[in-house]
C-alpha positions as CSV (number, residue, x, y, z in Angstrom):
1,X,0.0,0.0,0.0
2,X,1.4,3.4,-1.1
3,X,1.8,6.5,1.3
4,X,-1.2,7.8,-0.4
5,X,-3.3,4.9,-0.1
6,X,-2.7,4.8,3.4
7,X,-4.0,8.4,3.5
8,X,-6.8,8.1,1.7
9,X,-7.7,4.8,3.9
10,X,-7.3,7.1,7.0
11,X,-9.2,9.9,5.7
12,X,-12.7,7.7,4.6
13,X,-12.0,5.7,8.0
14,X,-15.6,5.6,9.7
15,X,-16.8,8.3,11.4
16,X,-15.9,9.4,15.3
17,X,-17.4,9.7,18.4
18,X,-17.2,11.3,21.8
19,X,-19.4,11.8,24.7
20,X,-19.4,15.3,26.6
21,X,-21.2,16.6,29.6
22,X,-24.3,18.2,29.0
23,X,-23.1,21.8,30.4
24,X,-20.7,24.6,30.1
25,X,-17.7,22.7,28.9
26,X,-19.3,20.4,25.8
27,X,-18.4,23.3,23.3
28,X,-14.6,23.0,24.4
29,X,-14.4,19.3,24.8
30,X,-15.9,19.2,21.6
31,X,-14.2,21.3,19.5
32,X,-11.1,19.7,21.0
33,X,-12.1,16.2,19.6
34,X,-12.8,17.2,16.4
35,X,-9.8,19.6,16.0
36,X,-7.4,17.3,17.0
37,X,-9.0,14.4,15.0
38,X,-9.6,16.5,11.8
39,X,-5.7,18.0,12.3
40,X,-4.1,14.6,12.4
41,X,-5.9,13.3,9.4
42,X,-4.5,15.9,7.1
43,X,-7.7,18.7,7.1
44,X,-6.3,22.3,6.7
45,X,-6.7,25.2,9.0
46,X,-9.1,26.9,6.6
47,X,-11.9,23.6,7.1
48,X,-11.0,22.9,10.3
49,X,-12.2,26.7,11.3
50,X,-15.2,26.2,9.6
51,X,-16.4,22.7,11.0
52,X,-15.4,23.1,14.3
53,X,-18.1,27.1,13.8
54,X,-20.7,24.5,12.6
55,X,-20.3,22.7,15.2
56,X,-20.2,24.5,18.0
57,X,-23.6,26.2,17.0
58,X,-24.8,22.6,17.0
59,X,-23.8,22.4,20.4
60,X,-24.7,25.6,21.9
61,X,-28.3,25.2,20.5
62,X,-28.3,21.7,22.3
63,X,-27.5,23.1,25.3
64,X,-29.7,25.9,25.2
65,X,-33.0,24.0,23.7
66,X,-32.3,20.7,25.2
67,X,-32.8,18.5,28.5
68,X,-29.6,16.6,28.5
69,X,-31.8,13.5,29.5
70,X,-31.4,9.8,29.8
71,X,-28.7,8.0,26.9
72,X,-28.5,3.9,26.7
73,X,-25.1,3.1,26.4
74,X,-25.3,1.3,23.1
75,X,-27.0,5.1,22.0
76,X,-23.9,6.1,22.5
77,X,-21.2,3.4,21.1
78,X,-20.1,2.6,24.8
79,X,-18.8,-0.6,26.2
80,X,-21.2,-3.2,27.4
81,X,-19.5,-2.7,31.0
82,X,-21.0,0.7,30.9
83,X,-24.3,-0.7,30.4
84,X,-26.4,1.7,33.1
85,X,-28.2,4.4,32.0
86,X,-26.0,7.7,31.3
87,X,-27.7,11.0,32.1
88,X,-26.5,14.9,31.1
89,X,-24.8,13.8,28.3
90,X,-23.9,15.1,24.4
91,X,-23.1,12.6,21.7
92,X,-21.0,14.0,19.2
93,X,-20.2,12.3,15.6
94,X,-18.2,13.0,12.7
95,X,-16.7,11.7,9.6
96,X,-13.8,13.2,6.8
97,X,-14.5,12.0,3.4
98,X,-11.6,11.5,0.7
99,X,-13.2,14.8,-1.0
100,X,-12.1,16.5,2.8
101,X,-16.7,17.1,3.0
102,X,-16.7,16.9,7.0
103,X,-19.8,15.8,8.5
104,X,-20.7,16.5,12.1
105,X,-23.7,15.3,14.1
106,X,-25.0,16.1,17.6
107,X,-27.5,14.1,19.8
108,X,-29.1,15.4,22.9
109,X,-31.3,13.2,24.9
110,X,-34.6,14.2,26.1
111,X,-35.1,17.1,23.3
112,X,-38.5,17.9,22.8
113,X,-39.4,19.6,19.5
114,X,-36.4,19.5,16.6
115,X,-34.5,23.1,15.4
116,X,-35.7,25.1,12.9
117,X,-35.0,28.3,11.4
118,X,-35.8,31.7,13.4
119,X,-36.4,34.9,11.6
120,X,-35.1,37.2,14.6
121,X,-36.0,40.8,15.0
122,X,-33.1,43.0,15.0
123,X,-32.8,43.5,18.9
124,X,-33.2,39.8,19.2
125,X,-29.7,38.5,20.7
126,X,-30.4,34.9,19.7
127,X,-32.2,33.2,16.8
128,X,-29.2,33.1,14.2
129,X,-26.9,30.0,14.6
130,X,-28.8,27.9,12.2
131,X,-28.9,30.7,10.2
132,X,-24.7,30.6,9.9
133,X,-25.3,26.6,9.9
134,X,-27.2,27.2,7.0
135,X,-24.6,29.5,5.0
136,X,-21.8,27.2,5.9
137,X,-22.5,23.9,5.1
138,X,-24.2,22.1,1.8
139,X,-26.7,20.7,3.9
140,X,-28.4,20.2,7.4
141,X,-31.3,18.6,8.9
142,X,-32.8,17.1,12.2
143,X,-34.1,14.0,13.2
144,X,-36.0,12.7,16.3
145,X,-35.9,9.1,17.6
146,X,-36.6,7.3,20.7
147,X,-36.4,10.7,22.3
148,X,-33.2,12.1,21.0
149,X,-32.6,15.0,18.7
150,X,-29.6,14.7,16.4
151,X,-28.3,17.4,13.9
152,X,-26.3,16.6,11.4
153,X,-24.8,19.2,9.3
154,X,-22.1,18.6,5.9
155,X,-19.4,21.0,5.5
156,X,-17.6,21.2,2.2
157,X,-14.2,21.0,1.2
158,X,-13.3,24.8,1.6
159,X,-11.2,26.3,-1.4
């Protein structure tokens, strides 16, 4: 296998996961994850900035519109010996294609409702991080199962 086989294996690997606290540190611990994961599989500063903007927004609006509820372990790719429930908790995921597209999803238990778009009046000091979701990626959606909320969002390969 050539060096740049090797790369390209690393780089389509299967997506990542962590697990953060539901609370004021999940946007650092985060971000720290992905950075580092992102860095050591080759992606530039330039994407890197970008993902880790989508995804704090995808965090922040967890923690602001969510409950940080109840998580089965095998919601959250954990090891049967951790098999009680796990409460106050953020699953983050993500994935770097060949292409360098970045995918990032987060899932907060006990959500009620999914995001959507706000139009915010112009004294309103919230109501625009899907908004920048929105302009930044090539996609983004919600979906709600077995009362979680994940929100994925795919970020391009920045020129």
């Amino acid at each position: 296998m050539t060096a740049s086989d090797q790369e390209a294996a690393q780089a389509s690997r299967p997506g990542c996961v962590v697990v953060v606290p539901f609370g004021v540190t999940a946007p650092s611990e985060a971000r720290a994850a992905v950075d580092t994961d992102l860095h050591a599989r080759g992606c530039d500063d330039e994407q890197r900035k970008v993902v880790l903007t989508v995804l704090t927004e995808l965090v922040m609006n967890a923690l602001l519109h969510g409950a940080g509820g109840e998580a089965a372990p095998e919601e959250l790719d954990l090891e049967p010996e951790d098999a009680d429930e796990v409460s106050g908790v953020l699953r983050v995921a993500w994935s770097l294609e060949e292409d360098l597209t970045v995918t990032v999803a987060v899932t907060d238990y006990g959500t009620e409702g999914a995001p959507h778009l706000e139009e915010p009046g112009e004294g309103d000091a919230g109501g625009r991080g899907l908004r920048l979701v929105e302009a930044l990626t090539t996609s983004w959606g919600a979906e709600r199962r077995n009362g979680a909320t994940t929100v994925t969002a795919t970020v391009p390969p920045q020129a």
